[in-house]
C-alpha positions as CSV (number, residue, x, y, z in Angstrom):
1,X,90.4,127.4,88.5
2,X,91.5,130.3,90.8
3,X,90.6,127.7,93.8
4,X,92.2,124.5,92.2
5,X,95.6,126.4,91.8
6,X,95.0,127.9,95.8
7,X,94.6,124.5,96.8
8,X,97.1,122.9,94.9
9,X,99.5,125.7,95.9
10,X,98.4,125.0,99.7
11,X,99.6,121.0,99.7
12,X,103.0,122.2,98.3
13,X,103.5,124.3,100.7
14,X,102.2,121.9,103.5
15,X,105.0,119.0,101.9
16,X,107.4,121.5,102.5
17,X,106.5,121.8,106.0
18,X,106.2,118.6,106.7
19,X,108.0,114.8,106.9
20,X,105.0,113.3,104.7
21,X,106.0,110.2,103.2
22,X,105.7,109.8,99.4
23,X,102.9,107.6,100.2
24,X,101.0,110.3,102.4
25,X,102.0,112.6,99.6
26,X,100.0,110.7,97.0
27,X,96.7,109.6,98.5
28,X,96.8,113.9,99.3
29,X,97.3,115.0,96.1
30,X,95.0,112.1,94.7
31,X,92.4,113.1,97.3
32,X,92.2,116.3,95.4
33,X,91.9,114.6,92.1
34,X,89.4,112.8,93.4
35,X,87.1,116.2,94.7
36,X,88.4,118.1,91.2
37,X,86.3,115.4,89.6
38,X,83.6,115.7,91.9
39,X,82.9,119.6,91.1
40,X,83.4,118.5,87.5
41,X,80.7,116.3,87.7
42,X,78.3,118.6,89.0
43,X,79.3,121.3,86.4
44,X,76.5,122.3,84.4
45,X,76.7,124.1,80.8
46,X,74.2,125.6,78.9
47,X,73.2,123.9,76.0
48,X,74.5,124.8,72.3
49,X,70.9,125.8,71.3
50,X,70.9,128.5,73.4
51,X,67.1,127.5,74.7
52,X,68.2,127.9,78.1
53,X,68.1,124.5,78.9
54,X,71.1,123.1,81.4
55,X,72.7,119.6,80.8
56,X,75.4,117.5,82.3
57,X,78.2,117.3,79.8
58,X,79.1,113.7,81.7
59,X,75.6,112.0,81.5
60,X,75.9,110.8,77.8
61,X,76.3,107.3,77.4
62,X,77.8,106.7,80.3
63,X,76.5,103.3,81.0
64,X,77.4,101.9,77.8
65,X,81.1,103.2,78.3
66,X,81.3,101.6,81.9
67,X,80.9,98.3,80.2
68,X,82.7,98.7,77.0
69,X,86.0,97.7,78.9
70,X,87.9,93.8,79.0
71,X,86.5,91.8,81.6
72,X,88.5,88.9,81.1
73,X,91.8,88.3,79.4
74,X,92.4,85.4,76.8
75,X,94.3,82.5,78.8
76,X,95.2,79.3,79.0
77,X,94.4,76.7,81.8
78,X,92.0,79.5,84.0
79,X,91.7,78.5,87.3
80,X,89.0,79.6,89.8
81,X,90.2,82.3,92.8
82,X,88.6,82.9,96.3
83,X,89.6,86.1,97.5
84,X,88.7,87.4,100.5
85,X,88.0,91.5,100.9
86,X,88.1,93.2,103.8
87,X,87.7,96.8,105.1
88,X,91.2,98.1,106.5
89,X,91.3,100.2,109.9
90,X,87.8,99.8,111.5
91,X,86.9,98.5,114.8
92,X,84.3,96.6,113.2
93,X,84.2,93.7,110.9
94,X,83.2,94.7,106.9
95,X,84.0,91.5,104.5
96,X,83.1,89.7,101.6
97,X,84.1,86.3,100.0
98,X,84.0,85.8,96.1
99,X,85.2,83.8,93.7
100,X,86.2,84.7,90.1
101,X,88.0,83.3,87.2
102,X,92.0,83.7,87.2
103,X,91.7,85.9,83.9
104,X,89.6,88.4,85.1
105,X,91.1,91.9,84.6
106,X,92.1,94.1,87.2
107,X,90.0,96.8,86.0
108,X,86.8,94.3,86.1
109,X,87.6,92.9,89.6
110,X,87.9,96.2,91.0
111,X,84.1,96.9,90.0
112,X,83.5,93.5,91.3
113,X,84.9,94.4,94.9
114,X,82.5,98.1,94.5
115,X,79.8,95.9,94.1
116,X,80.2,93.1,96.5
117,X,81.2,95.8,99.2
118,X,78.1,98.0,98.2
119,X,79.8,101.0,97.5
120,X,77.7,103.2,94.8
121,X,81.2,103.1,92.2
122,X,81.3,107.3,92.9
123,X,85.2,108.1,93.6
124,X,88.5,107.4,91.8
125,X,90.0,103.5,92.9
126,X,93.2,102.3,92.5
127,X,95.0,98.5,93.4
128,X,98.4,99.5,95.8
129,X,101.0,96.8,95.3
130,X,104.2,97.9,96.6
131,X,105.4,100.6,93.9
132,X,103.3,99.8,91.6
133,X,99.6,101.3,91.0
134,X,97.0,99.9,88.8
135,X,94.5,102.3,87.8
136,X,91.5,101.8,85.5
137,X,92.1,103.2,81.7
138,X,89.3,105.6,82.0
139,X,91.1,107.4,84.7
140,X,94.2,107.4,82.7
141,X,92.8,109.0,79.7
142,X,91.8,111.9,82.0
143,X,94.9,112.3,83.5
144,X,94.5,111.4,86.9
145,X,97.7,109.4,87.9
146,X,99.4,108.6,90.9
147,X,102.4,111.4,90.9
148,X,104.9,109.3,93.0
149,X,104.8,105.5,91.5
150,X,104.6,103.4,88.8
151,X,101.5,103.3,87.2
152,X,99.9,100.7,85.6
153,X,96.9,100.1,83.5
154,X,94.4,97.6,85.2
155,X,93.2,97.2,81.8
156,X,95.8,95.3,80.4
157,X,96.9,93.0,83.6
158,X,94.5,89.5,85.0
159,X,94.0,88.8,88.0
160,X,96.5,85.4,87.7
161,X,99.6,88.1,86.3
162,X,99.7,89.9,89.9
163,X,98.4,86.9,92.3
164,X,100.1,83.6,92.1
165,X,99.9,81.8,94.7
166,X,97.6,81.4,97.9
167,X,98.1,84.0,100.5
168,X,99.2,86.5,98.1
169,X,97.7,90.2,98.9
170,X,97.1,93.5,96.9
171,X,95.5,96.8,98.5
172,X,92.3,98.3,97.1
173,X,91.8,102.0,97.6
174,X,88.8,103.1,97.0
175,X,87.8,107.2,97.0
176,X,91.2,108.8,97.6
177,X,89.5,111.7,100.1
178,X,87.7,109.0,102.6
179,X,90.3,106.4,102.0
180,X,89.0,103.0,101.6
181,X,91.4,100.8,101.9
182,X,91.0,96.9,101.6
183,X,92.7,93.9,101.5
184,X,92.8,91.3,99.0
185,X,93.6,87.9,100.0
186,X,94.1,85.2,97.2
187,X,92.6,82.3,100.1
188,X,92.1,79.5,97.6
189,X,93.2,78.5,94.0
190,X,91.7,75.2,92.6
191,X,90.6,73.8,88.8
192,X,87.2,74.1,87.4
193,X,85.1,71.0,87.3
194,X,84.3,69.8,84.1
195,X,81.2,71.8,82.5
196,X,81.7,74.0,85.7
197,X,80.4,77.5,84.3
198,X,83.6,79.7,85.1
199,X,81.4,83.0,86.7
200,X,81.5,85.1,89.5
201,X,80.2,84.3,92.4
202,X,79.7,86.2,96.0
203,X,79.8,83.3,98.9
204,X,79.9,84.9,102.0
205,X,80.5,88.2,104.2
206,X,79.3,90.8,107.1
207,X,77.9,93.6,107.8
208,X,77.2,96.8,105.4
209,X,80.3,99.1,104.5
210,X,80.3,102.7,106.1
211,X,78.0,105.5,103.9
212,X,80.1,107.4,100.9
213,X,81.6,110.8,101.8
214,X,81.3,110.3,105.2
215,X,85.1,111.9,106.2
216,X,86.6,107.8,105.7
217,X,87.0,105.8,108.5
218,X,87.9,108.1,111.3
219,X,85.1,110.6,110.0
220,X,82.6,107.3,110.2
């Protein structure tokens, strides 16, 4: 606790110093959110029996409660999205194609784009548009908000509410200390065929994205 409050202490002090820009400001003190969580997660408590025995007070269940969430919002006339993702500020070129149903929920499609990029789904994420930040309800619940925009829950919005028309773009960030940051490209809308399964498909992309907790892109 002692270390949280130093650190947390430290970045006011730094703002002060400094010209940050609300943005900077956030992704620093998210960044910190982000390792907080991490120490949490390797946290371990005896156990209530006294035996001795050490367990992980996070481990319980924790597959069923990743998928207990709304994947896909009830509405009508669903159209099928190609989206194009691509890794932000590297020399090199890390993309994928996909296409999805128009009333997949924000908080689904962002553990779409964690698979299809191959990232192990280990940090905090977030969708950036302009002022407004939709964060996944789980992340919510523990209190871990941007501190200097709206939030919103990714929960609650589809994919069709926030892109609506072709060309549109909305930021993914992905672990708030390396910094992921993606793009989001709405390339194609078009209907379903006729007994056309509406699923979620990965088409096409390149090359592996960089290792987790490497120090982001400049660290990589």
């Amino acid at each position: 606790i002692e270390v949280v409050r130093f650190l947390i202490l430290s970045l006011i002090i730094e703002a002060d110093k400094t010209n940050r820009s609300d943005y900077e400001l956030n992704n620093i003190f998210l960044g910190l959110a982000d390792q907080i969580e991490m120490m949490a997660d390797d946290y371990m408590l005896f156990d209530d029996d006294e035996s001795g025995n050490f367990y992980d007070d996070n481990d319980e269940d924790e597959d069923e409660e990743s998928d207990s969430y709304v994947k896909y919002k009830d509405i009508p006339d669903v159209k099928k999205y190609t989206l194009r993702i691509t890794l932000k500020h590297t020399n090199f070129k890390v993309w994928r194609k996909i296409e999805v149903p128009s009333n997949i929920t924000l908080r689904c499609l962002g553990e779409v784009i964690i698979d299809a990029m191959g990232w192990q789904n280990a940090h905090l994420w977030q969708f950036v548009e302009k002022n407004d930040i939709y964060t996944p309800e789980h992340q919510m619940e523990e209190g871990i908000l941007p501190m200097l925009a709206e939030n919103r829950k990714a929960d609650d919005f589809s994919l069709s509410e926030v892109m609506t028309k072709k060309g549109k773009t909305i930021n993914f960030q992905y672990d708030f200390g390396d910094d992921w940051e993606h793009e989001v490209r709405l390339s194609s809308i078009n209907d379903y065929k006729k007994d056309e399964e509406q699923k979620i498909n990965l088409i096409d992309g390149e090359n592996a994205c960089p290792p987790e907790d490497c120090g982001g892109v400049y660290g990589y």
